[in-house]
C-alpha positions as CSV (number, residue, x, y, z in Angstrom):
1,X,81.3,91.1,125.4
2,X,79.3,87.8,125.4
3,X,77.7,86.7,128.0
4,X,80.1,83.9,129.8
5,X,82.8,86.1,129.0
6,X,85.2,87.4,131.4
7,X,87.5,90.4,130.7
8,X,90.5,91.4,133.1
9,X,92.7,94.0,131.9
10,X,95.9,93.7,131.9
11,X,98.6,95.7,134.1
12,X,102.3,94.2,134.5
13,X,102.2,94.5,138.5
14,X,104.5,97.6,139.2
15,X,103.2,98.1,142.4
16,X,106.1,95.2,143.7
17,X,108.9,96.2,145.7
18,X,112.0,96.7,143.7
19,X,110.5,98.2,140.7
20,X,111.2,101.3,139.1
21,X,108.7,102.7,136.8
22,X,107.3,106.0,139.1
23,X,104.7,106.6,136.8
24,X,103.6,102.9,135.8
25,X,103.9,102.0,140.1
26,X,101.6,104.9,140.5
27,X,99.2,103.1,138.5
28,X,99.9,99.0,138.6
29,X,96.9,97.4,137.0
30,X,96.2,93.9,138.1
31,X,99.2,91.7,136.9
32,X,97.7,88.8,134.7
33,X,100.8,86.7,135.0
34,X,100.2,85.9,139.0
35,X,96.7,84.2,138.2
36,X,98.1,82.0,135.5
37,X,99.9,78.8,135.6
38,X,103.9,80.1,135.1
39,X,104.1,75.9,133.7
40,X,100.9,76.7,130.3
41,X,102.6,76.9,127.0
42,X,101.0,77.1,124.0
43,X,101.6,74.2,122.5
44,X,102.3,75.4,118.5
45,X,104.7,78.5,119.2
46,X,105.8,77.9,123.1
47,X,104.7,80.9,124.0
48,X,103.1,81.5,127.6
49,X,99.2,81.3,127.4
50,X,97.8,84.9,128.0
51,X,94.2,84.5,126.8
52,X,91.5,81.8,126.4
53,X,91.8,80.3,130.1
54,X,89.1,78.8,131.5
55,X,87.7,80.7,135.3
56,X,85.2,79.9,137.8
57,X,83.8,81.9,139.5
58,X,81.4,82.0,142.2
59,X,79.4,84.8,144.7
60,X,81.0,86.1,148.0
């Protein structure tokens, strides 16, 4: 990776009540979709924006 580059990989969130994937709830990754706007489209296809979003970030 390049430095000013941030990488999160990508779970769908299984740990939420209601779901039932045993094996994927065991294991729920962090789930992308709650840190991004719901509202960011891409503009050509419409498709929600998944990648190139700009983060701050700053020390504890």
């Amino acid at each position: 990776m390049m430095p000013g580059v941030v990488s999160l990989p990508h779970g769908w969130g299984h740990d939420l009540a209601g779901t039932r994937l045993g094996v994927a709830a065991e294991r729920p990754g962090v789930n992308l979709n709650a840190l991004l706007d719901e509202n960011l489209r891409d503009p050509l296809s419409g498709n929600a924006v998944l990648s190139g979003v700009a983060v701050e970030m700053a020390p504890l």
